[in-house]
N, C-alpha and C positions, 0 to 999 in steps of 0.2 A: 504494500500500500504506500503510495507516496503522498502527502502533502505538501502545502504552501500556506503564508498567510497573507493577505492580502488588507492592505490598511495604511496611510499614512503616506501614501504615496513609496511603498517600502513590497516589494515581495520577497518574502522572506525566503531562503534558502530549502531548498527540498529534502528531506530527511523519510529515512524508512521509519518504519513500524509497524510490528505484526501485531496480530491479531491471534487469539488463541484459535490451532487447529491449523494453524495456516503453516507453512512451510516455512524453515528458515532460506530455501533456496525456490525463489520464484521460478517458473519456467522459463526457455529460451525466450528474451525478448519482455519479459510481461514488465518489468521493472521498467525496463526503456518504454514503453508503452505508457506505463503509468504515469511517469515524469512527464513524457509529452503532453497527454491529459489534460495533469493538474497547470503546467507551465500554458497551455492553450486557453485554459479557463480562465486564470490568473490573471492571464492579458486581456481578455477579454474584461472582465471587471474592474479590470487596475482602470483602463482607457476608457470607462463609461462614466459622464461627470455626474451622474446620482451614486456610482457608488463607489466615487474614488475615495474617500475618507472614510468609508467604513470595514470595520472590522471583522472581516469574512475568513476561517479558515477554509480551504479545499483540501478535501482525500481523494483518490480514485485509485480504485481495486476493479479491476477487469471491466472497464468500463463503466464501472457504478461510480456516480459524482457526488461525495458528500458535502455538505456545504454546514458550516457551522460556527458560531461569532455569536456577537450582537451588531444591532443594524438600526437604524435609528427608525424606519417607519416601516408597516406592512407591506408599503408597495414597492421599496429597493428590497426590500426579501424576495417579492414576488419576481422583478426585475434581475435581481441574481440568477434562478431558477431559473428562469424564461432565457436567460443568456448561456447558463452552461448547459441546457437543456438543449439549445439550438447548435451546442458546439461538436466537430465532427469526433469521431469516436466516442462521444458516451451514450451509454446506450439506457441510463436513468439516473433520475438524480433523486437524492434525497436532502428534503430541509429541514436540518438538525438547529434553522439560526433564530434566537432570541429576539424580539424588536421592544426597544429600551421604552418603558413607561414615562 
């Protein structure tokens, strides 16, 4: 699984982490796949001016895009979603992100 975080004008640097059950040795390719992924989402959000300031992590594990932060209103959450949803390789996303009271 790789992630990023996305906030501040800052993507943060890509790091693994497994998941209980999951293999400490991804298949051929899935690790570079997954970087691509999270790194294609990443941009995509970084460079959208509703949600460049907010605090979105990205995961993605075989195509699955997780998305998770806080976020300041319902609709750059929904706007997250709708952008990594629309991006090539993932094939669903899930929103894990908070939006601040």
């Amino acid at each position: 699984m790789r992630s990023a975080i996305v906030g501040f004008a800052i993507v943060a640097a890509l790091h693994t982490s497994l998941t209980a059950g999951q293999s400490s040795h991804p298949g051929p390719g899935q690790s570079t796949k997954n970087s691509v992924v999270v790194t294609m989402v990443a941009s995509k959000l970084r460079y959208n001016r509703e949600l460049f300031w907010e605090n979105i992590e990205i995961q993605a594990d075989d195509g699955v895009v997780t998305l998770s932060g806080n976020v300041s209103t319902q609709e750059r959450a929904d706007l997250a979603v709708k952008l990594a949803s629309e991006t090539s390789l993932v094939k669903r996303v899930e929103n894990k992100m908070t939006v601040a009271r």
